[in-house]
N, CA, C and O atoms as a Tripos MOL2 file, in Angstrom:
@<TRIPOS>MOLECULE
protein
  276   275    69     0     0
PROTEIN
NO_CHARGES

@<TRIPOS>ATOM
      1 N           0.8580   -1.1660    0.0000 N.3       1 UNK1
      2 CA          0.0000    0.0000    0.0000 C.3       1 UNK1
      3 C           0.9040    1.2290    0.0000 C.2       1 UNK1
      4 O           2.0440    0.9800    0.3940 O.2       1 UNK1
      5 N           0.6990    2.3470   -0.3070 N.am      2 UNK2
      6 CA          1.7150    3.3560   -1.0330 C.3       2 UNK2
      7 C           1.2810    4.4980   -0.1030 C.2       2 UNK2
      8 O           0.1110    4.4820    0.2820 O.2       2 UNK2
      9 N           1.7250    5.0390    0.1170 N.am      3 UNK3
     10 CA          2.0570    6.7870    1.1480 C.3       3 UNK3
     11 C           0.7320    7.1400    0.9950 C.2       3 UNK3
     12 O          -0.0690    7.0690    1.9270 O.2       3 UNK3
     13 N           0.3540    7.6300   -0.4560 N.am      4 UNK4
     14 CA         -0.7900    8.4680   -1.3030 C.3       4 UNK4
     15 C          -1.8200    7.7520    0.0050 C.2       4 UNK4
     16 O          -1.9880    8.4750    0.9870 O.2       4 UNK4
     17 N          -2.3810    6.5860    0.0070 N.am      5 UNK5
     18 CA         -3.4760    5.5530    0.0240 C.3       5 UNK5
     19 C          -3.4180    5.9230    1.6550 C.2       5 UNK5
     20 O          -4.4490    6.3670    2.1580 O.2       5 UNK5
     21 N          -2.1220    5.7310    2.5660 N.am      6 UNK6
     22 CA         -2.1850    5.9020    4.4040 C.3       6 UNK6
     23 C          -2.7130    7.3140    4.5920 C.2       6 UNK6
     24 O          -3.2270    7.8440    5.5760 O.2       6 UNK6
     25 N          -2.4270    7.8070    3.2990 N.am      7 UNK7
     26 CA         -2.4940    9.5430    4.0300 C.3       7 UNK7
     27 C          -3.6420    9.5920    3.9580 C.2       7 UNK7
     28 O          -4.1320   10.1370    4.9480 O.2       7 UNK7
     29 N          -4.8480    9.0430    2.7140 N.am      8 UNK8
     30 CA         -5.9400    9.5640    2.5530 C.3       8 UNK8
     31 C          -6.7580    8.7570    4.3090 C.2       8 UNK8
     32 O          -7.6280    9.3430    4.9520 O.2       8 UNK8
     33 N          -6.2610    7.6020    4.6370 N.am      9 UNK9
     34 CA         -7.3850    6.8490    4.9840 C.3       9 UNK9
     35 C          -7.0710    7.8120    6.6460 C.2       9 UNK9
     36 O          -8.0070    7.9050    7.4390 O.2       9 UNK9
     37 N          -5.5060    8.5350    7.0260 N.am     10 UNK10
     38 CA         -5.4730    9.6880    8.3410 C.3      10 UNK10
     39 C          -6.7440   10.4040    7.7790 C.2      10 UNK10
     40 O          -7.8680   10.3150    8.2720 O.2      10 UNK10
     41 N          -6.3630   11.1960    6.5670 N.am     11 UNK11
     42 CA         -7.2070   12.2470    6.4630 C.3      11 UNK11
     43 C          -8.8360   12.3260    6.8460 C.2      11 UNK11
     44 O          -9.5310   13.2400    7.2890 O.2      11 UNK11
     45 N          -9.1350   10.8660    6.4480 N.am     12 UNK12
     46 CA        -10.8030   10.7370    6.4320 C.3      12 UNK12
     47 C         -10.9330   10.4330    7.9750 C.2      12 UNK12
     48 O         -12.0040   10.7290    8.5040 O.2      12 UNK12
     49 N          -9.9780    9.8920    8.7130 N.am     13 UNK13
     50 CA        -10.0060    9.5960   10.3280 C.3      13 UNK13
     51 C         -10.0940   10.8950   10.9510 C.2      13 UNK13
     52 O         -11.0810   11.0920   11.6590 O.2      13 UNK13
     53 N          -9.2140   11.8490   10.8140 N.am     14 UNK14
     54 CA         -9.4790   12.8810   11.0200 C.3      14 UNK14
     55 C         -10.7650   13.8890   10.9190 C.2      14 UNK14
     56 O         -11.1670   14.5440   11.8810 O.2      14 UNK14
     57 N         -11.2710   13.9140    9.7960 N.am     15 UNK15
     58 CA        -12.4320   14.2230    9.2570 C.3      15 UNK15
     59 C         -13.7810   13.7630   10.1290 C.2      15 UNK15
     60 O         -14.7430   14.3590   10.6130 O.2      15 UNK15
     61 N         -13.3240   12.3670   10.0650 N.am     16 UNK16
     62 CA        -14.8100   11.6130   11.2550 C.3      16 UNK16
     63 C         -14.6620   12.2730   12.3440 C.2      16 UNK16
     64 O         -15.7040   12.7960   12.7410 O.2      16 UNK16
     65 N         -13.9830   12.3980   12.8130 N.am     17 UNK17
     66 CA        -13.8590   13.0350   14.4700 C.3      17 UNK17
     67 C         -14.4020   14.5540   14.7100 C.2      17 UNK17
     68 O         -14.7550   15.0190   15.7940 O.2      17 UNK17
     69 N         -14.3860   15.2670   13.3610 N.am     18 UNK18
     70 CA        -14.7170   16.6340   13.3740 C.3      18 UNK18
     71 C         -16.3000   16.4310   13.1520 C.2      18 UNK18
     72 O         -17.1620   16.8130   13.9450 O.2      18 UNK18
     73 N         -16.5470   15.7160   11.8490 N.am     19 UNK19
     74 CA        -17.5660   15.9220   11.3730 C.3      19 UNK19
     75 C         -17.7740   14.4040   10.9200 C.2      19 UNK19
     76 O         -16.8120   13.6470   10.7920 O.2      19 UNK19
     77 N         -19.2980   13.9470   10.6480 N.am     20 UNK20
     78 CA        -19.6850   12.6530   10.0310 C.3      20 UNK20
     79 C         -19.5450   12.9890    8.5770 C.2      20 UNK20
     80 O         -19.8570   13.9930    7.9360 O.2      20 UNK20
     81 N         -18.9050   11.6910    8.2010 N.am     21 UNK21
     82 CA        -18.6530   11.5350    6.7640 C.3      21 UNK21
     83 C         -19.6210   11.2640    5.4430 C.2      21 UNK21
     84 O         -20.5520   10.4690    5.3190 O.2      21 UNK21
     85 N         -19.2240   11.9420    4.7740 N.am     22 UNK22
     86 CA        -20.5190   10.9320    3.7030 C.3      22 UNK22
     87 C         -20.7350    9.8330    3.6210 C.2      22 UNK22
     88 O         -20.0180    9.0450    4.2370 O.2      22 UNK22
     89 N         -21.7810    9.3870    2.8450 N.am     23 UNK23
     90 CA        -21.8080    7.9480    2.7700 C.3      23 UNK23
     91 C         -20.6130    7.4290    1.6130 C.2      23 UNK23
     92 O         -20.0850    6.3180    1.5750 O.2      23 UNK23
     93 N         -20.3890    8.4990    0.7700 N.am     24 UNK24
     94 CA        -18.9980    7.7600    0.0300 C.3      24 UNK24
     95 C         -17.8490    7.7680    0.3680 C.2      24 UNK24
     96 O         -17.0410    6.8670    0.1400 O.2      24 UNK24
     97 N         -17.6320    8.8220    0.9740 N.am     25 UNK25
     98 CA        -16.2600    9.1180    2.1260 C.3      25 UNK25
     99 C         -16.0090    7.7010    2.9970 C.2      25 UNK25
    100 O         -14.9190    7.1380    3.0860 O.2      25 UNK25
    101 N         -17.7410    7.0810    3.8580 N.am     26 UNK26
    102 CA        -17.3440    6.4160    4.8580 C.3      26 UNK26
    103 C         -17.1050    5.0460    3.7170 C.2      26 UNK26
    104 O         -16.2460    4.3290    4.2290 O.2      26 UNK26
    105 N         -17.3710    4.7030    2.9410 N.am     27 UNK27
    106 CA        -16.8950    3.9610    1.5700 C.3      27 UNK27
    107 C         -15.8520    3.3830    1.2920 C.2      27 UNK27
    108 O         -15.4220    2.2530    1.5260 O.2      27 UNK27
    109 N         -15.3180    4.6050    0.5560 N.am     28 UNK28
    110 CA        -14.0270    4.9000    0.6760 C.3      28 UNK28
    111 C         -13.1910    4.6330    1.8260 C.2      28 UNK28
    112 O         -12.0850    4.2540    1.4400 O.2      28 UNK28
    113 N         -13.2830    4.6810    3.1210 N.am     29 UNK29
    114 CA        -12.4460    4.7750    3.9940 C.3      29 UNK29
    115 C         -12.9270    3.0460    4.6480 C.2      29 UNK29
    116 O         -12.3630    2.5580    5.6270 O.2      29 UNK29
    117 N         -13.6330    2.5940    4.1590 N.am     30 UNK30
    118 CA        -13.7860    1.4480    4.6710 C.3      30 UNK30
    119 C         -13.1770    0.4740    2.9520 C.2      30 UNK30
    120 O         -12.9650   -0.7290    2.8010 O.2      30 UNK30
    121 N         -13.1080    1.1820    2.3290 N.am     31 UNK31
    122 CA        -12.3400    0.1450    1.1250 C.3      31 UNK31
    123 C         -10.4970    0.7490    1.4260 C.2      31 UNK31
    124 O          -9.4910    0.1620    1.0280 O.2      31 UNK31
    125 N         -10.5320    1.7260    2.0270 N.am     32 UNK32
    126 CA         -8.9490    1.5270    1.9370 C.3      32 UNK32
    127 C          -8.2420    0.7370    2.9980 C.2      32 UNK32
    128 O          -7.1280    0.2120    2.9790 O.2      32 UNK32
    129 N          -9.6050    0.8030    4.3700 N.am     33 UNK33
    130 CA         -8.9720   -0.1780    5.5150 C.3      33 UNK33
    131 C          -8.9760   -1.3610    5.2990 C.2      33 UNK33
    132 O          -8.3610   -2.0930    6.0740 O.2      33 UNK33
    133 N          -9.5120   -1.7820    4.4360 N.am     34 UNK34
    134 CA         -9.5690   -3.3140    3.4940 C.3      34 UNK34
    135 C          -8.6460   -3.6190    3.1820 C.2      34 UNK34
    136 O          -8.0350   -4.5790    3.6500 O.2      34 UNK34
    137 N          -8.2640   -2.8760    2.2800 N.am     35 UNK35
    138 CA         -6.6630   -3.0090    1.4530 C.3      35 UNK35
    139 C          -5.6890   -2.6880    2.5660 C.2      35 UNK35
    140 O          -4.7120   -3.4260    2.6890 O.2      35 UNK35
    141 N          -5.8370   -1.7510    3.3200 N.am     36 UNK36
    142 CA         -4.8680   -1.7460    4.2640 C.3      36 UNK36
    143 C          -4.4570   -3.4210    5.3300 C.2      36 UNK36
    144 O          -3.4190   -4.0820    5.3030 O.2      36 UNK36
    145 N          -5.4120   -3.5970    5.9520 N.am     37 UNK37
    146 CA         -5.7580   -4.6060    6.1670 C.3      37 UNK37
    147 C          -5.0550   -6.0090    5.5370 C.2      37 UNK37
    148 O          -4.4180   -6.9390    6.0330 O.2      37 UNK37
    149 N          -5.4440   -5.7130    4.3820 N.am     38 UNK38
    150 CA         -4.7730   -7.0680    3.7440 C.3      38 UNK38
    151 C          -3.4820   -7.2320    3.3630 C.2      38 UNK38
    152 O          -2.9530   -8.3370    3.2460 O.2      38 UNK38
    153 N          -2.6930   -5.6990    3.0660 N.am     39 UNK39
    154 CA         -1.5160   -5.4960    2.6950 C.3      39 UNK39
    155 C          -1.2090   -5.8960    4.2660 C.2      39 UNK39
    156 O          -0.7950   -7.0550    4.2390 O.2      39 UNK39
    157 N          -1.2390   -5.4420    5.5380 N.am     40 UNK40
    158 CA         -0.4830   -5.8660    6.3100 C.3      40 UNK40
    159 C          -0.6360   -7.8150    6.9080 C.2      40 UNK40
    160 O           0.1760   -8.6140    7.3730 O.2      40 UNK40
    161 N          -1.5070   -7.8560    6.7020 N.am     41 UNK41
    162 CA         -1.8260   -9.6520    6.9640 C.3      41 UNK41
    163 C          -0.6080  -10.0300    5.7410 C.2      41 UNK41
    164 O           0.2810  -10.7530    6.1920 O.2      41 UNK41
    165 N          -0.4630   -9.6870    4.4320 N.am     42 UNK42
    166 CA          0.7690  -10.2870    3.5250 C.3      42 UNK42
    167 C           1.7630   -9.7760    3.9970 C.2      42 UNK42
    168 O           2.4070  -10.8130    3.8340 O.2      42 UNK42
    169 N           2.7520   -8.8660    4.6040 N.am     43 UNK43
    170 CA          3.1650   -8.7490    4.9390 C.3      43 UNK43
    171 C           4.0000   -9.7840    6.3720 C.2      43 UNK43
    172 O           5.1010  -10.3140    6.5200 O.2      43 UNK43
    173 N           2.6450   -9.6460    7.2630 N.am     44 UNK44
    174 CA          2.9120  -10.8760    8.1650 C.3      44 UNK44
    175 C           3.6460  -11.6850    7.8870 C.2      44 UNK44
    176 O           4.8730  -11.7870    7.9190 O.2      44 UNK44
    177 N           2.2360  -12.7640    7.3740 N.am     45 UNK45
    178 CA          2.9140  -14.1160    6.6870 C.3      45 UNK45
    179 C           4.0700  -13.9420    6.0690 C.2      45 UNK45
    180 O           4.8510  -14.8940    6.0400 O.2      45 UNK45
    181 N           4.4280  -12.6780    5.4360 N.am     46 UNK46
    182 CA          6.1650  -13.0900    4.6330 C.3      46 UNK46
    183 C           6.8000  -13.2460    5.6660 C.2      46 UNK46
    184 O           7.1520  -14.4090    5.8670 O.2      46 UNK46
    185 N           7.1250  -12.4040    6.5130 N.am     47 UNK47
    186 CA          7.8250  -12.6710    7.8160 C.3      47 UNK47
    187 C           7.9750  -13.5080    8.4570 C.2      47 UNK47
    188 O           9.0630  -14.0170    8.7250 O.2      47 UNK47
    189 N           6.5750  -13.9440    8.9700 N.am     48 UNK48
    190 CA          6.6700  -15.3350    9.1920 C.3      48 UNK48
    191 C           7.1130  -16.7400    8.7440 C.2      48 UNK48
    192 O           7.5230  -17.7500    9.3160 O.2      48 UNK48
    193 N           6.9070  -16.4450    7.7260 N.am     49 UNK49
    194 CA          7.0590  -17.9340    6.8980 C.3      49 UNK49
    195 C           8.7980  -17.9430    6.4680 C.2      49 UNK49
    196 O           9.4710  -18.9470    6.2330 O.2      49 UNK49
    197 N           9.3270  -16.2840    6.4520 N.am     50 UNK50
    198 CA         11.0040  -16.3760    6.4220 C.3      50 UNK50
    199 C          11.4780  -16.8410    8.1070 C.2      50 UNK50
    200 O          12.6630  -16.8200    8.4390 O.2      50 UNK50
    201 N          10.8090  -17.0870    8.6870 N.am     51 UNK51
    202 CA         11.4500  -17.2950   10.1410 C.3      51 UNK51
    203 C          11.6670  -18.6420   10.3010 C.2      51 UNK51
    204 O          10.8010  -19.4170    9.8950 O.2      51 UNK51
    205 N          12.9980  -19.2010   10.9920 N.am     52 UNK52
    206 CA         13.4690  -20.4070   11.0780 C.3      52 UNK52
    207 C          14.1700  -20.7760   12.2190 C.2      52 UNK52
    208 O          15.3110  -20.3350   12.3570 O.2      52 UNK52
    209 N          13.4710  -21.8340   13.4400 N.am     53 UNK53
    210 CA         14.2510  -21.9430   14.0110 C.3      53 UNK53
    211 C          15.2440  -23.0360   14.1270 C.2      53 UNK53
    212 O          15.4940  -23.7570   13.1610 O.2      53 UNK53
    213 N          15.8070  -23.1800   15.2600 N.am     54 UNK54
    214 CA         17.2280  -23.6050   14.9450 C.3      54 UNK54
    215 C          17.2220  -24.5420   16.8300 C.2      54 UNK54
    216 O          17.0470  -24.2030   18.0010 O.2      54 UNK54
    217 N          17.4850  -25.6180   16.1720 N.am     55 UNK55
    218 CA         17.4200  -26.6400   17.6290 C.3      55 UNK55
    219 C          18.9780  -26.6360   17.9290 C.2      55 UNK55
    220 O          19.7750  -26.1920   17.1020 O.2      55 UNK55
    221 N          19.3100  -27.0710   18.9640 N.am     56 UNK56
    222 CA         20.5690  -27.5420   19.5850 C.3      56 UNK56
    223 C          21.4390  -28.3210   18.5720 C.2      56 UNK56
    224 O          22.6480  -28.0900   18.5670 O.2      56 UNK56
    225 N          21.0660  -28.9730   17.9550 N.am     57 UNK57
    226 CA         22.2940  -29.4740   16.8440 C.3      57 UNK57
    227 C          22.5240  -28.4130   15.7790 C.2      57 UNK57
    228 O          23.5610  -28.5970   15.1420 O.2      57 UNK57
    229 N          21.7620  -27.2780   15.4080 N.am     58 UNK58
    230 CA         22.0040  -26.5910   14.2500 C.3      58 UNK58
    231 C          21.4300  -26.6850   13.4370 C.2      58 UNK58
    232 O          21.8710  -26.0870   12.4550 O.2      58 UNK58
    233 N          20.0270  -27.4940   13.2260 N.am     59 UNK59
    234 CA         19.2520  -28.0490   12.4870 C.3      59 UNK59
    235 C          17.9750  -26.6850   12.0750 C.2      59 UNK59
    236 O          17.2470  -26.2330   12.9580 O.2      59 UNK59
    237 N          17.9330  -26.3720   11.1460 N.am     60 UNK60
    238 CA         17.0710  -25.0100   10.8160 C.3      60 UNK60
    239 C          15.4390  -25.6960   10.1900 C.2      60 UNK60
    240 O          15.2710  -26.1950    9.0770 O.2      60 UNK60
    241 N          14.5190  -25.5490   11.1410 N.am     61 UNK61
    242 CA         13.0270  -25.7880   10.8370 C.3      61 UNK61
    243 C          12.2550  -24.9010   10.5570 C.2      61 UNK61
    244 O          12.0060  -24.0240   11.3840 O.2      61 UNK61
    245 N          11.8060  -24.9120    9.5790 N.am     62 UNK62
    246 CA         10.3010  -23.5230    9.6450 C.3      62 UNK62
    247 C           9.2140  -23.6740   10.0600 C.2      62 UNK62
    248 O           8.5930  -24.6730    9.6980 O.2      62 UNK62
    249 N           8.6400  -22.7730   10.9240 N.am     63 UNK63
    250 CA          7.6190  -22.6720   11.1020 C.3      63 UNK63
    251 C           6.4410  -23.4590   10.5180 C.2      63 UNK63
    252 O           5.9440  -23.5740    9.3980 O.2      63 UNK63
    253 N           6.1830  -23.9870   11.8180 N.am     64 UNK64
    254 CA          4.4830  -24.9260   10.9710 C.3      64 UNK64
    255 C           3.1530  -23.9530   11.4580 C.2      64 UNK64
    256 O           2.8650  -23.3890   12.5130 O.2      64 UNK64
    257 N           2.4590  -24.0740   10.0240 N.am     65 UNK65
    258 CA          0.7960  -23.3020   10.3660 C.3      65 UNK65
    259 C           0.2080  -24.1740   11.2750 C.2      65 UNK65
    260 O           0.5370  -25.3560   11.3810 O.2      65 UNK65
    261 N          -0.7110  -23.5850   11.9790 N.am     66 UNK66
    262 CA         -1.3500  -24.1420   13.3710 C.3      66 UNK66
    263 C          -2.6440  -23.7320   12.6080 C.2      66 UNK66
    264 O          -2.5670  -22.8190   11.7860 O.2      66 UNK66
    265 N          -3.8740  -24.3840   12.8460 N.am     67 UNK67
    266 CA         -4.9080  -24.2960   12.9120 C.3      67 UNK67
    267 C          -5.2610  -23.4990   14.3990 C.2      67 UNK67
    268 O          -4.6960  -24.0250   15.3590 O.2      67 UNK67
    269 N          -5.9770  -22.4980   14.6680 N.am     68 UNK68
    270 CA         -6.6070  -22.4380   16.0500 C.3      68 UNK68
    271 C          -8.0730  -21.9110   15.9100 C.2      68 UNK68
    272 O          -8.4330  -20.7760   16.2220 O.2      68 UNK68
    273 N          -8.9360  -22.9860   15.3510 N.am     69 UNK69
    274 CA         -9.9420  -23.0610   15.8290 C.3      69 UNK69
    275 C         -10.6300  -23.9810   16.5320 C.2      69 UNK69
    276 O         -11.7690  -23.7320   16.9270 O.2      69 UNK69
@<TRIPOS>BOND
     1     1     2 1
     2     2     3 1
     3     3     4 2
     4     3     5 am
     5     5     6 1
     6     6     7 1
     7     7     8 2
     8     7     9 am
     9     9    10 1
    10    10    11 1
    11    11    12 2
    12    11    13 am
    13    13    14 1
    14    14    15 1
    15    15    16 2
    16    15    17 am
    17    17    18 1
    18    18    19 1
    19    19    20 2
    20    19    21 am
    21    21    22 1
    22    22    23 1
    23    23    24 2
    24    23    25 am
    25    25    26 1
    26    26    27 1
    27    27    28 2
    28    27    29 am
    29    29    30 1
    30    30    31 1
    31    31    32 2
    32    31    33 am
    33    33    34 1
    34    34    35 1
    35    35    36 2
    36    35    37 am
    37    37    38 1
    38    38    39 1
    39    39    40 2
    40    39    41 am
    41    41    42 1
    42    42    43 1
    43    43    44 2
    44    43    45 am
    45    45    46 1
    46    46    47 1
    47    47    48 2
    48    47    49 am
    49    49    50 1
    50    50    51 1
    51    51    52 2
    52    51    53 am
    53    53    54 1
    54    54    55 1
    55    55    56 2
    56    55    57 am
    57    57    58 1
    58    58    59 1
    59    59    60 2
    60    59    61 am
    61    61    62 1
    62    62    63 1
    63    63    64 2
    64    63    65 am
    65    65    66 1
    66    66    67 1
    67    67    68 2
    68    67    69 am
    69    69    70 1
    70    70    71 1
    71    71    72 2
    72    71    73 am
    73    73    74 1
    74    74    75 1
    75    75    76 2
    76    75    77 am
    77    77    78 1
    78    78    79 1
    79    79    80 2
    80    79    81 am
    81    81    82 1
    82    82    83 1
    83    83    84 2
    84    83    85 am
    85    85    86 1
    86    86    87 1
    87    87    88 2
    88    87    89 am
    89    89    90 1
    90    90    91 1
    91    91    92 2
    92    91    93 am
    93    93    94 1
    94    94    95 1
    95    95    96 2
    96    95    97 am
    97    97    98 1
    98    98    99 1
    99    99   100 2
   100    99   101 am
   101   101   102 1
   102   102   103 1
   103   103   104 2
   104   103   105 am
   105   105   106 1
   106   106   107 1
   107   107   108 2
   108   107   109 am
   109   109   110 1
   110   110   111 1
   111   111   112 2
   112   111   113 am
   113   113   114 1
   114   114   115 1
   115   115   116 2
   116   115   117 am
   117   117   118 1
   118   118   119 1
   119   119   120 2
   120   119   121 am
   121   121   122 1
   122   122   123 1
   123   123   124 2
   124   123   125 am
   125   125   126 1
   126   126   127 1
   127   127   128 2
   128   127   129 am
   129   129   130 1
   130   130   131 1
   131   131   132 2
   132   131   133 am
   133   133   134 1
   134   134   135 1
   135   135   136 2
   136   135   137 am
   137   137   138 1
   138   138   139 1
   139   139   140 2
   140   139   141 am
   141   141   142 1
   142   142   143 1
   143   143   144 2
   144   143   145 am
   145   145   146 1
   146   146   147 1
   147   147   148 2
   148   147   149 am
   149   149   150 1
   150   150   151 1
   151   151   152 2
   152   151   153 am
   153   153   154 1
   154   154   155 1
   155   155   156 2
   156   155   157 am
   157   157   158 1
   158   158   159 1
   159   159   160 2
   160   159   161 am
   161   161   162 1
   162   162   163 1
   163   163   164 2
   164   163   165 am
   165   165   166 1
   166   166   167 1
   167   167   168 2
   168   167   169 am
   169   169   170 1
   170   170   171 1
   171   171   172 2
   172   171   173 am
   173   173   174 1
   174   174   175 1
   175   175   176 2
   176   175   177 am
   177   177   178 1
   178   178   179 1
   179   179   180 2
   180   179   181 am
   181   181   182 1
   182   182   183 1
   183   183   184 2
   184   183   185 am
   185   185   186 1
   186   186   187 1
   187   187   188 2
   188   187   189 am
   189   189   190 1
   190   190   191 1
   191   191   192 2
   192   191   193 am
   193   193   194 1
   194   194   195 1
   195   195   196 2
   196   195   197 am
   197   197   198 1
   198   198   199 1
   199   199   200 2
   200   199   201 am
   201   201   202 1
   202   202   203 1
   203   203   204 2
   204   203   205 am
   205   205   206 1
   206   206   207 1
   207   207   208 2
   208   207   209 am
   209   209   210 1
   210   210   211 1
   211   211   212 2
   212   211   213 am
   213   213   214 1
   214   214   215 1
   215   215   216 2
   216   215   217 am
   217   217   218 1
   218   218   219 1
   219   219   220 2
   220   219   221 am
   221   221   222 1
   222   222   223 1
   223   223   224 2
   224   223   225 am
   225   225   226 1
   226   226   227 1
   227   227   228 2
   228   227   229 am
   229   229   230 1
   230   230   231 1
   231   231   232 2
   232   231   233 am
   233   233   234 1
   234   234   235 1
   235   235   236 2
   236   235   237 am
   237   237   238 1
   238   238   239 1
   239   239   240 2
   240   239   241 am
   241   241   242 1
   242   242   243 1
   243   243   244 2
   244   243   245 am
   245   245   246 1
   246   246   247 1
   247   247   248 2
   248   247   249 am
   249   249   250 1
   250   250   251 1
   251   251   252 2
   252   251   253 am
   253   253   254 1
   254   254   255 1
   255   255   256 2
   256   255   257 am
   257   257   258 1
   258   258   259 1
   259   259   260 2
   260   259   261 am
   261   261   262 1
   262   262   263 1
   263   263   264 2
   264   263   265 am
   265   265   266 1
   266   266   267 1
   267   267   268 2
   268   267   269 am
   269   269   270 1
   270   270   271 1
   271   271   272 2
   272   271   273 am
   273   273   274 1
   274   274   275 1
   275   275   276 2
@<TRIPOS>SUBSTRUCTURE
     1 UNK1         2 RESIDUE 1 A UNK
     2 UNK2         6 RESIDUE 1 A UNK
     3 UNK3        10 RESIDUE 1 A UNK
     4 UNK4        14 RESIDUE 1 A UNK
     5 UNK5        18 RESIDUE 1 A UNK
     6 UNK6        22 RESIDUE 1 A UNK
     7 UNK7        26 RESIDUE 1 A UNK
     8 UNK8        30 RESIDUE 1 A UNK
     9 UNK9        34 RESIDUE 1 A UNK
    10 UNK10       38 RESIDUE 1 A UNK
    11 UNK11       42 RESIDUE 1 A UNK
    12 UNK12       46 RESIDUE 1 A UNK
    13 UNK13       50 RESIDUE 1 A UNK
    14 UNK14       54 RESIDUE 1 A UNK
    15 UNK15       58 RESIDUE 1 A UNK
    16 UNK16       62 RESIDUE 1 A UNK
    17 UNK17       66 RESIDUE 1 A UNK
    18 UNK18       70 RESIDUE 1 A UNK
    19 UNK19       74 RESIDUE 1 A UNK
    20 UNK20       78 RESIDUE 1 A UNK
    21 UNK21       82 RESIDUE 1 A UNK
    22 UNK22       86 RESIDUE 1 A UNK
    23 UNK23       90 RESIDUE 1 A UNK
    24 UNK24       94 RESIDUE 1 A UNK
    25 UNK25       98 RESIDUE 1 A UNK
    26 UNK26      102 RESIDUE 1 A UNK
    27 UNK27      106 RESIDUE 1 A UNK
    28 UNK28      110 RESIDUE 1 A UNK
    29 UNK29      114 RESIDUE 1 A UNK
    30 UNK30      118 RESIDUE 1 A UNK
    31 UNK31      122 RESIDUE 1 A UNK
    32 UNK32      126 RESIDUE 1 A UNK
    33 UNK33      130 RESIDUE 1 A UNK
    34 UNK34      134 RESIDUE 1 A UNK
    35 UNK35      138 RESIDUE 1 A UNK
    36 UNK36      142 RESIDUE 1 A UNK
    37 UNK37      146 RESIDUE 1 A UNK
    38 UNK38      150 RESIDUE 1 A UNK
    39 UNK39      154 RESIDUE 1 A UNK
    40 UNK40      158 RESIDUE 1 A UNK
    41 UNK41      162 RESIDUE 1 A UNK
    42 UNK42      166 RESIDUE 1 A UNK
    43 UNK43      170 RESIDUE 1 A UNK
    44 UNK44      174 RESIDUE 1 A UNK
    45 UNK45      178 RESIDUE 1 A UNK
    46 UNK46      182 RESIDUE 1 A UNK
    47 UNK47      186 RESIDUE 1 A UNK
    48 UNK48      190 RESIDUE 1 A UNK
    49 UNK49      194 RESIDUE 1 A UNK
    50 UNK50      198 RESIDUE 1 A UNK
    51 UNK51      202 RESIDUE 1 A UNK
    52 UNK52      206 RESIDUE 1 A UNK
    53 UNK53      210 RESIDUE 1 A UNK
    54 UNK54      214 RESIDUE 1 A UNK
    55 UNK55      218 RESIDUE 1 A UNK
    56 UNK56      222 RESIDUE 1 A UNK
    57 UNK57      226 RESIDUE 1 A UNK
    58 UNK58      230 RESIDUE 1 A UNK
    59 UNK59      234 RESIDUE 1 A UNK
    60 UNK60      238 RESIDUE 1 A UNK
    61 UNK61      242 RESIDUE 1 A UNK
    62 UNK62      246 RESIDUE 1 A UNK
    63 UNK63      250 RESIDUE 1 A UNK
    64 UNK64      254 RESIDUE 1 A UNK
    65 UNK65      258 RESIDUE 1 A UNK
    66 UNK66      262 RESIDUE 1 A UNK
    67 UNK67      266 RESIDUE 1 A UNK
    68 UNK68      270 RESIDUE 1 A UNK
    69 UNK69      274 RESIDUE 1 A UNK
């Protein structure tokens, strides 16, 4: 997600607090927390899934997905 896209979704946060938003404003600001949203969940997982640990012999394992439901 790119500078342009964080600044708008401050701006409209800002905006709510002064005043109620339009209905396309609140739209808008609920489609960029979407994308926001999802850009940071991919993010995560890259991280995660580069992480490796490392037992007492030197042996490098990755991370296993867990179910938790």
């Amino acid at each position: 997600m790119d500078q342009k896209k964080i600044d708008r979704i401050n701006e409209l946060a800002r905006k709510a607090k002064e005043q109620e938003l339009t209905p396309e404003e609140a739209e808008e600001r609920a489609q960029l927390r979407a994308e926001y949203v999802a850009a940071f969940k991919r993010n995560l997982v890259a991280s995660l899934e580069s992480i490796r640990v490392v037992d007492d012999d030197g042996n490098k394992t990755p991370l296993k997905k867990r179910n938790l439901q």
